[in-house]
C-alpha positions in Angstrom: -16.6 -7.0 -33.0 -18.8 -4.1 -31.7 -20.1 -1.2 -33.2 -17.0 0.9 -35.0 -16.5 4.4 -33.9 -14.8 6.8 -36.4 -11.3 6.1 -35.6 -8.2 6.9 -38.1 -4.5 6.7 -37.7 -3.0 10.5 -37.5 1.1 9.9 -36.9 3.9 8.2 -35.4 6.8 9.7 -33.7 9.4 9.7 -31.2 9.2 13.6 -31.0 6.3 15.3 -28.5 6.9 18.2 -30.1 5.8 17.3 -33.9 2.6 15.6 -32.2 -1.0 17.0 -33.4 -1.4 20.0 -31.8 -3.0 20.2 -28.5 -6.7 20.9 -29.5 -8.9 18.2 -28.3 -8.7 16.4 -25.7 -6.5 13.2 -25.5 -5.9 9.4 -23.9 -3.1 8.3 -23.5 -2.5 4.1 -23.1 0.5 2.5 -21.9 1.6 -0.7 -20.5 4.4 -3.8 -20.4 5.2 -5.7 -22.8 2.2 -8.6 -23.8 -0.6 -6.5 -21.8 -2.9 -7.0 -24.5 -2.8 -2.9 -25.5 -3.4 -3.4 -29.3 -6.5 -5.7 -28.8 -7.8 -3.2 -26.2 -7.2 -0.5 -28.5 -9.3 -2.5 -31.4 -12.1 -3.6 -29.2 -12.3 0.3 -27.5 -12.9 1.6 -31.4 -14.5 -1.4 -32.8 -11.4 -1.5 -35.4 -9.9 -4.9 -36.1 -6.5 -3.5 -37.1 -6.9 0.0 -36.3 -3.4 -0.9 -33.9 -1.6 -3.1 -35.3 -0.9 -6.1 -32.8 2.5 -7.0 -33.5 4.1 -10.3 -33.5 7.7 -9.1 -31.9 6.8 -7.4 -28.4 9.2 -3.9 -28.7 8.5 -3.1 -32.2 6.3 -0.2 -31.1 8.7 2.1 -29.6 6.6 5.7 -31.4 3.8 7.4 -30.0 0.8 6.5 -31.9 -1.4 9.1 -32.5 -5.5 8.0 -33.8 -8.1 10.4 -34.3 -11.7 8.9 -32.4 -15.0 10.6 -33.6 -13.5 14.0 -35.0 -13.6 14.6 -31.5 -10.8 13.3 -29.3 -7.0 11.4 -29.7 -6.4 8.6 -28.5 -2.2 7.6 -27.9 -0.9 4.4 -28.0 2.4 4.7 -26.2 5.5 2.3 -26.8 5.4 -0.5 -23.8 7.7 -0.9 -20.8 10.1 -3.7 -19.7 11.0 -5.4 -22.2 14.1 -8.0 -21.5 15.5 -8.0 -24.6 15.7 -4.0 -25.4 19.4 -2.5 -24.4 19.5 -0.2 -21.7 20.4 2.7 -24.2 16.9 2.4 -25.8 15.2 1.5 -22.7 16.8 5.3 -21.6 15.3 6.1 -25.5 12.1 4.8 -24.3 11.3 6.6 -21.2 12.7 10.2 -22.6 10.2 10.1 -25.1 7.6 9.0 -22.9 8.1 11.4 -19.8 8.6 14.0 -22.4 5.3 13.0 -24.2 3.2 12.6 -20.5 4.7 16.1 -19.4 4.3 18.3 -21.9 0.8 17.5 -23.2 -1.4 20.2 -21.7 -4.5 18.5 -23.2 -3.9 14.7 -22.2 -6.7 14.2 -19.4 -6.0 10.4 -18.6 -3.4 8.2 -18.8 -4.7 4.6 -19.3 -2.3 2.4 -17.3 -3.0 -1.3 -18.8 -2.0 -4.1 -15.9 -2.7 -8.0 -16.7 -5.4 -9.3 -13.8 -4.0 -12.5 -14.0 -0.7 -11.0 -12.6 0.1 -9.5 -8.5 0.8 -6.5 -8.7 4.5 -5.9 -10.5 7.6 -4.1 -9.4 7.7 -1.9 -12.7 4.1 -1.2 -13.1 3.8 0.3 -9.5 7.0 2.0 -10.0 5.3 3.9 -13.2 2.4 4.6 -11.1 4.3 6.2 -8.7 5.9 8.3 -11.0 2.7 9.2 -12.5 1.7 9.9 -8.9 4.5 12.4 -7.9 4.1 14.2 -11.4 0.8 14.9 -10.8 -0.3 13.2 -14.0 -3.5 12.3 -14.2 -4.2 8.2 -14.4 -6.4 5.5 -14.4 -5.5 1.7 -14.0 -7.4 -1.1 -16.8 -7.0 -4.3 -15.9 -6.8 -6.6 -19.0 -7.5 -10.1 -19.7 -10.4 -10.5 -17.5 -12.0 -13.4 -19.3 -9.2 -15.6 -18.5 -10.1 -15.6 -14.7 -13.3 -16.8 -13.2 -15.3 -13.7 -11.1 -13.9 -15.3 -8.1 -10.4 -15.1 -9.0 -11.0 -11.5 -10.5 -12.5 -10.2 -7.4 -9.3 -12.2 -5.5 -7.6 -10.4 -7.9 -8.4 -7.0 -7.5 -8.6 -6.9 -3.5 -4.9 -8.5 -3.8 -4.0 -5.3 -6.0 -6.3 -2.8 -3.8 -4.3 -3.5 -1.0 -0.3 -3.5 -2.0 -2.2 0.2 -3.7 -3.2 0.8 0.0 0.6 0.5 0.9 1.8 3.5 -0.7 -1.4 5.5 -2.0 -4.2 7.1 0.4 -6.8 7.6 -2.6 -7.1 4.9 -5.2 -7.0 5.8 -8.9 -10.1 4.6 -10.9 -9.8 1.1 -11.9 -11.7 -0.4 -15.0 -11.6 -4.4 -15.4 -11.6 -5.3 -19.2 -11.5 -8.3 -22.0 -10.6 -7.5 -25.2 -12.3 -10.8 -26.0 -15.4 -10.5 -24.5 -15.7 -6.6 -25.0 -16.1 -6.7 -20.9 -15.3 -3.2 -19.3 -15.5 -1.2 -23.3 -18.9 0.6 -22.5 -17.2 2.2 -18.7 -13.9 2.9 -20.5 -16.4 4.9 -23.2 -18.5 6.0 -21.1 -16.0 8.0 -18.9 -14.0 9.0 -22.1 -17.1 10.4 -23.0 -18.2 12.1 -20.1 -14.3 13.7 -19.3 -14.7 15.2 -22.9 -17.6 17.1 -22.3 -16.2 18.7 -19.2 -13.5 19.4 -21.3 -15.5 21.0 -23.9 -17.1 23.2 -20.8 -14.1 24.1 -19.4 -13.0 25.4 -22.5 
């Protein structure tokens, strides 16, 4: 594991409204079903078990609120498409979560998790889009980078770079990551880092 940073679980809900209040800066993460989001989340703070990584994909469905280095929040948002949620929670699901992404004056970035080993998916660039047209601030992480060799990777990424190019004229910032390997941790940080202190500034 790498070096911990302070990180403690704050609250779950399905309610933006009885979130922590709005007072640091926060980052949000979000992603289908199997993405790997829980061991990103662990290898990001260092914490084994800091979010849970649970056996039955769907049993998230809150908003996950931790508390990093006194300083900022990080979100662990419920995951999209899954087969086997009905259609009623799957309309539960994406209330809470457009409610949550809209009404957050203090989330800078939402961290839009996308397995490399997959093209680009239907649902995922459909999320992006929407992300797009309500001006909400994102960034893609591609997961499970250790499973490809930096050939396929870079194969990978052009691949994605250019069904992107189809509908976007500026690419979002991409980071390429591996929970196992702790690959991409230090740039995820590091911009974390860097977007709080112009937070701070702009205060």
């Amino acid at each position: 594991m790498h070096h911990r940073l302070p990180a403690r679980f704050l609250m779950s809900n399905t309610d933006p409204e009885k979130c922590p209040p709005a007072n640091k800066p926060e980052y949000a993460f979000i992603g289908r079903s199997n993405v790997g989001k829980s061991s990103l989340i662990n290898s990001l703070t260092g914490h084994k078990g800091l979010a849970k990584i649970s056996g039955k994909p769907g049993k998230t469905r809150l908003i996950n609120h931790f508390l990093v280095e006194d300083s900022w929040y990080l979100v662990d948002l419920p995951g999209y498409g899954y087969a086997q949620v009905s259609k009623k929670e799957r309309h539960a699901w994406s209330i809470t979560t457009e409610q949550f992404l809209k009404n957050r004056p203090n989330l800078i970035c939402i961290f839009v998790l996308l397995d490399l080993r997959h093209k680009a998916q239907k649902l995922d660039l459909e999320f992006m889009e929407w992300l797009g047209q309500s001006q909400l601030p994102f960034a893609m992480v591609f997961t499970k980078a250790d499973k490809l060799t930096k050939v396929a990777q870079t194969k990978q990424l052009e691949a994605y770079r250019n069904v992107m190019l189809e509908g976007w004229t500026d690419l979002p910032m991409a980071f390429v990551t591996s929970s196992t390997t702790g690959k991409g941790r230090d740039s995820v940080l590091e911009f974390i880092h860097a977007t709080n202190g112009d937070w701070e500034k702009g205060r």
